[in-house]
N, C-alpha and C positions, 0 to 999 in steps of 0.2 A: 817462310821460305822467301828467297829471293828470285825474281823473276825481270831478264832485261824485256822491257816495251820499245817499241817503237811505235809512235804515233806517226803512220804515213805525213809526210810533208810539215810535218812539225817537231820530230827530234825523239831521241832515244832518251829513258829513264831508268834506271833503278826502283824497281816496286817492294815494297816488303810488305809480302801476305799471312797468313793465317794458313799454318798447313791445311786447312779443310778450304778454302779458299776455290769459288765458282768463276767460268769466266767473264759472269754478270760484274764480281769482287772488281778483274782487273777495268771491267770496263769504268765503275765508280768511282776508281783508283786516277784513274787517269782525268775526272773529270768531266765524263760523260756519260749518258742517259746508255743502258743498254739496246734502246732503241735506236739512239741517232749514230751506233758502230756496231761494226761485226770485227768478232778476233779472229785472225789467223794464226793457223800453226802450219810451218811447212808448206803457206802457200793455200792452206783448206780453211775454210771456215770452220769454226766448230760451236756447238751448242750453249750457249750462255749460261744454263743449268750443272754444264759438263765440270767435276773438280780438274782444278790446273795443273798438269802433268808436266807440263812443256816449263824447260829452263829461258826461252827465249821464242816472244810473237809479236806479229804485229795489230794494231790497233790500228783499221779502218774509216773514218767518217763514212757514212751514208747520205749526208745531208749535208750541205752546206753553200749559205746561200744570205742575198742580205737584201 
């Protein structure tokens, strides 16, 4: 499946997952720890374990810092 990302403050992508695909998948996808982002759908968080349902979300940082 294809799903568009947007990485708050660093740009939109095209992901290609795995239909059984978690949102822990897109958070690896994108290059980061499911720790250091939370996904939104619609503005909500959702659960990292949750399968990907959503055509289009955003990817959060929680951390960042130097």
């Amino acid at each position: 499946m294809d799903v568009t990302c947007e990485v708050v403050g660093e740009g939109t992508e095209t992901l290609a997952l795995d239909d059984d695909a978690t949102y822990a998948d897109v958070c690896r996808a994108t290059g980061y720890s499911p720790h250091e982002v939370t996904v939104l759908v619609d503005g909500a968080p959702v659960p990292e374990d949750a399968p990907v349902e959503a055509n289009e979300l955003k990817v959060l940082r929680l951390i960042k810092g130097g």
